[in-house]
C-alpha positions in Angstrom: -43.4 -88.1 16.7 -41.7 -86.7 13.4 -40.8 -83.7 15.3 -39.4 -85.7 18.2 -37.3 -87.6 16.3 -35.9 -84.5 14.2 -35.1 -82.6 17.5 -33.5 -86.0 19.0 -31.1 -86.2 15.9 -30.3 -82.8 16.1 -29.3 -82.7 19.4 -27.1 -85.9 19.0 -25.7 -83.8 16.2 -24.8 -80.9 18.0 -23.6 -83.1 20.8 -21.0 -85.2 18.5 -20.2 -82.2 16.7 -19.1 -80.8 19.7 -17.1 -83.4 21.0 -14.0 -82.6 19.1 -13.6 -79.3 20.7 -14.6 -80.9 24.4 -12.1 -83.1 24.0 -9.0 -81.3 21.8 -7.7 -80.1 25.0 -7.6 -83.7 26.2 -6.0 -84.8 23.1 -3.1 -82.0 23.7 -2.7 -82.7 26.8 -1.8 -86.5 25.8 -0.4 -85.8 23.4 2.3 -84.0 25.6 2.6 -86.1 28.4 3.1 -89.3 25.5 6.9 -90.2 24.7 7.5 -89.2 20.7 8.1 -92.2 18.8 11.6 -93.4 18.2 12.8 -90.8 21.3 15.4 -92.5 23.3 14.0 -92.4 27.0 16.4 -94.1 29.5 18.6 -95.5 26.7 15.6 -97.5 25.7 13.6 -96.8 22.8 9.6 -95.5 23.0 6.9 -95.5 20.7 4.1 -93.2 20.9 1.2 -94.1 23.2 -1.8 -94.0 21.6 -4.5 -91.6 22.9 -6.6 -92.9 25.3 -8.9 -90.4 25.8 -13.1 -90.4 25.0 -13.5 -89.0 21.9 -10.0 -91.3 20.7 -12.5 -93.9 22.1 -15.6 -93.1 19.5 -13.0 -92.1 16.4 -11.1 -95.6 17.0 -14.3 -98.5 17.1 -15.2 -98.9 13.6 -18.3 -97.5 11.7 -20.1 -99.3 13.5 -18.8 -98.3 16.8 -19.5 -94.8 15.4 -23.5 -95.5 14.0 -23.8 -96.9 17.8 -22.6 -93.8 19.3 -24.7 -91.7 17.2 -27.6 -93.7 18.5 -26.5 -93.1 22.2 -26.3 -89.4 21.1 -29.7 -89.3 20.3 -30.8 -91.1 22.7 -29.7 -88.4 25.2 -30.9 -85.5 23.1 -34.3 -87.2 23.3 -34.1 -87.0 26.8 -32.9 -83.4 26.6 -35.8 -82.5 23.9 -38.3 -84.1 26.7 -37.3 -82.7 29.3 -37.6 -79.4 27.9 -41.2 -80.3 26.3 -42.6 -81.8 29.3 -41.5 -78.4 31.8 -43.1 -76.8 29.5 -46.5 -78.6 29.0 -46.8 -80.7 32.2 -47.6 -78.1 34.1 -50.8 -76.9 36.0 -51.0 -73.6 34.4 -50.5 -74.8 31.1 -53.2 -77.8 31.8 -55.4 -75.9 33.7 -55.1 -72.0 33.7 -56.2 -69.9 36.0 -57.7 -67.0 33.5 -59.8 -69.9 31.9 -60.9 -71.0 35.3 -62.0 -67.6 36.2 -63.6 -66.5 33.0 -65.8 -69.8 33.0 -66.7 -69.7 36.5 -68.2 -66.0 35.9 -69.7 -66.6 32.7 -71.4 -69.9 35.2 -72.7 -67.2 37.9 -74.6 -65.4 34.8 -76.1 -68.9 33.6 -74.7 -68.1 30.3 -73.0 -71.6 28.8 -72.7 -69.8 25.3 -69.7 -67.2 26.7 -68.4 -70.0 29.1 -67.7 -71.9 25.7 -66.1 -69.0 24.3 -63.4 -68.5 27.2 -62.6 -72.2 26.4 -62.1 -71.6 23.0 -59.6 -68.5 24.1 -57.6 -70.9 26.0 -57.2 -74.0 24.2 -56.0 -76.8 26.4 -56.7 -80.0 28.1 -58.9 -78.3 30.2 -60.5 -75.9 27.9 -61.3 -79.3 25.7 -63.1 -81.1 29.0 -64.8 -78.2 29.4 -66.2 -77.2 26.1 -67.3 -81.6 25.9 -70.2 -81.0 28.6 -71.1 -77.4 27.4 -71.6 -78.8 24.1 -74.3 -81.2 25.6 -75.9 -79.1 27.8 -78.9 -79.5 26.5 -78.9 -83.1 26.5 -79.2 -83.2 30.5 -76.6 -83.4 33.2 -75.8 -87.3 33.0 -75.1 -86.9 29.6 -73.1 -83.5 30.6 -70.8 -86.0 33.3 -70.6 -88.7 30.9 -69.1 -86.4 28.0 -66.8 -84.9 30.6 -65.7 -88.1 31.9 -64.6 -89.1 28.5 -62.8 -86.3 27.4 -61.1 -86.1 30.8 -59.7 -90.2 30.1 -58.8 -88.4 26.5 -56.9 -85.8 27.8 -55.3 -87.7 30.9 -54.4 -90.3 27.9 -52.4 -87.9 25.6 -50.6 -86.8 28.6 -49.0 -90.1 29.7 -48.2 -91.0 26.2 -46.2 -87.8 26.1 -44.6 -88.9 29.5 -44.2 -92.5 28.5 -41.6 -91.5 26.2 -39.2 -90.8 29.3 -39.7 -94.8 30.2 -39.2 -96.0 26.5 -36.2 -94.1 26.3 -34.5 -94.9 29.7 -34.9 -99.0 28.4 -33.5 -98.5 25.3 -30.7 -96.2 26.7 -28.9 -99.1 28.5 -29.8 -101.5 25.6 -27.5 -99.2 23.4 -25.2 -99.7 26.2 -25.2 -103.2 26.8 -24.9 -103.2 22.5 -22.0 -101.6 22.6 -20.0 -103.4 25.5 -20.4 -106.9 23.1 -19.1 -105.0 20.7 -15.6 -103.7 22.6 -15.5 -107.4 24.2 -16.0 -109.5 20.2 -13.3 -106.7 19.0 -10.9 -107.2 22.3 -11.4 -111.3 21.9 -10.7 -111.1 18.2 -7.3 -109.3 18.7 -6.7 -111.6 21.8 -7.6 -114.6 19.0 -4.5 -113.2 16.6 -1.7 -114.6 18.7 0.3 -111.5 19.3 -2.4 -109.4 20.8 -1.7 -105.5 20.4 -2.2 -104.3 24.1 -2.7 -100.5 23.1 -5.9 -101.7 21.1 -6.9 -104.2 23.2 -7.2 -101.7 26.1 -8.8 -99.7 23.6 -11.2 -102.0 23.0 -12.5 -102.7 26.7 -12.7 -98.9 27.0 -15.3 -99.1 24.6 -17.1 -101.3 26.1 -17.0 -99.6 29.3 -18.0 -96.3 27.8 -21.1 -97.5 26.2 -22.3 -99.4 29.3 -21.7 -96.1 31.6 -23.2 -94.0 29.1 -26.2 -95.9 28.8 -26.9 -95.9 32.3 -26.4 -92.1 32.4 -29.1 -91.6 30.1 -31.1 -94.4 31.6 -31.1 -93.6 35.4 -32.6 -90.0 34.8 -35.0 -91.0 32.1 -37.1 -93.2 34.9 -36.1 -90.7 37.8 -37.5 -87.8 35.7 -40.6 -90.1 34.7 -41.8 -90.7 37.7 -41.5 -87.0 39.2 -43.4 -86.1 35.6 -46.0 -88.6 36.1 -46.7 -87.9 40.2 -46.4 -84.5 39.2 -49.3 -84.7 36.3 -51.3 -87.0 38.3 -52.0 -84.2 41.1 -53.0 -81.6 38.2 -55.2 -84.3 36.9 -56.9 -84.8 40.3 -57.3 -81.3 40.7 -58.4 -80.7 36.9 -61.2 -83.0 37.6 -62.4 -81.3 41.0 -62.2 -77.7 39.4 -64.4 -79.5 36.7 -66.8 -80.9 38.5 -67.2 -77.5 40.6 -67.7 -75.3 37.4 -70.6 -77.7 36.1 -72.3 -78.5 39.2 -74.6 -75.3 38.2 -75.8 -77.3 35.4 -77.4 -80.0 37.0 -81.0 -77.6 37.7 -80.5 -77.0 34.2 -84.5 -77.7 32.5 -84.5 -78.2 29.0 -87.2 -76.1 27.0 -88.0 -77.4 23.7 -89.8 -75.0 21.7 
């Protein structure tokens, strides 16, 4: 979880860092198009319209605007960081590979449990730990050969989902940020309505805060359960087909006679 949380940060790092270069071209562009202040437009004096743009949006909303946008941030690189993990791991030849599969099957067909151990312990996996929990009590008879692979199976099935729980835990808190940060822009838009002369520039400044924050939490949030569920279906079929491959590879060791010597 350490780990996770150190890749999280430094993607909302890099992703805040960046946004003064996204955005500098925005800010030219603005600052272009905006009237100089004191130039005479139309015999009528202008001042100088403040940026509007996102990253004038995170600069302008206070430190604590700015911790809360670090959060959303990380929030999305967690999401990235997952995404990346679980491609990598979910998958059914990382859970379940085919060499493994092979190598224990032969070493099966020559009744020798000793090298079918030893391919699992050249592949270590999910799999390769199911495995290795009923060769481990072969001698103890074939019940207590199912029940040891039944429970390392749960075990295993277990440390996946908590991996892909993460997606769901993130895509609530996501729009929580959000939802934080929009009663933020509305107290600071009342409280500048509440001075008597409200300053429209940083009053519309303001609502754009809050607007931001909700939108970004929901773009965070709406792939975060998407890309759970497609993760989950997706491990639930390996699972399935983990177990079936399993129960195939041992079925040999059910005329298994113990000789005690």
């Amino acid at each position: 979880m350490k780990k996770q949380l150190v890749m999280s940060f430094m993607c909302a790092g890099l992703i805040f860092g960046a946004a003064p270069a996204l955005f500098a071209q925005d800010d030219a562009a603005a600052d272009a198009a905006a009237p100089v202040a004191g130039e005479i437009v139309g015999g009528e004096t202008q001042q100088a319209a403040p940026s509007g743009n996102f990253y004038h949006v995170i600069t302008s909303s206070g430190w604590l605007g700015v911790v809360l946008w670090l959060a959303i941030f990380a929030s999305l690189g967690f999401y990235i960081y997952l995404l990346i993990d679980c491609s990598i791991v979910v998958r059914a030849t990382k859970i379940m590979p085919q060499k493994l599969i092979d190598e224990v099957e032969g070493a099966m067909r020559e009744g020798d449990v000793v090298k079918a151990l030893q391919s699992c312990d050249n592949e270590p996996g999910p799999m390769a730990n199911i495995l290795s929990a009923g060769f481990s009590h072969v001698e103890e008879g074939y019940d207590v050969i199912q029940e040891a692979i039944t429970t390392a199976a749960d075990i295993e099935v277990e440390r996946i989902m908590q991996k892909l729980t993460w997606f769901s835990v993130n895509g609530n808190i996501a729009p929580m940020l959000g939802l934080l940060g929009t009663v933020q822009g509305m107290i600071l838009a009342f409280a500048n309505l509440a001075g008597g002369t409200p300053d429209v520039s940083l009053l519309a400044m303001n609502i754009a805060q809050a607007l931001w924050t909700t939108a970004w939490g929901l773009v965070i949030a709406i792939p975060c359960v998407a890309t759970y569920y497609m993760f989950r279906n997706n491990a639930n079929r390996i699972v399935l087909r983990m177990e079936a491959i399993t129960m195939e590879l041992i079925k040999d060791l059910r005329n298994v006679q113990i000789v005690s010597e």
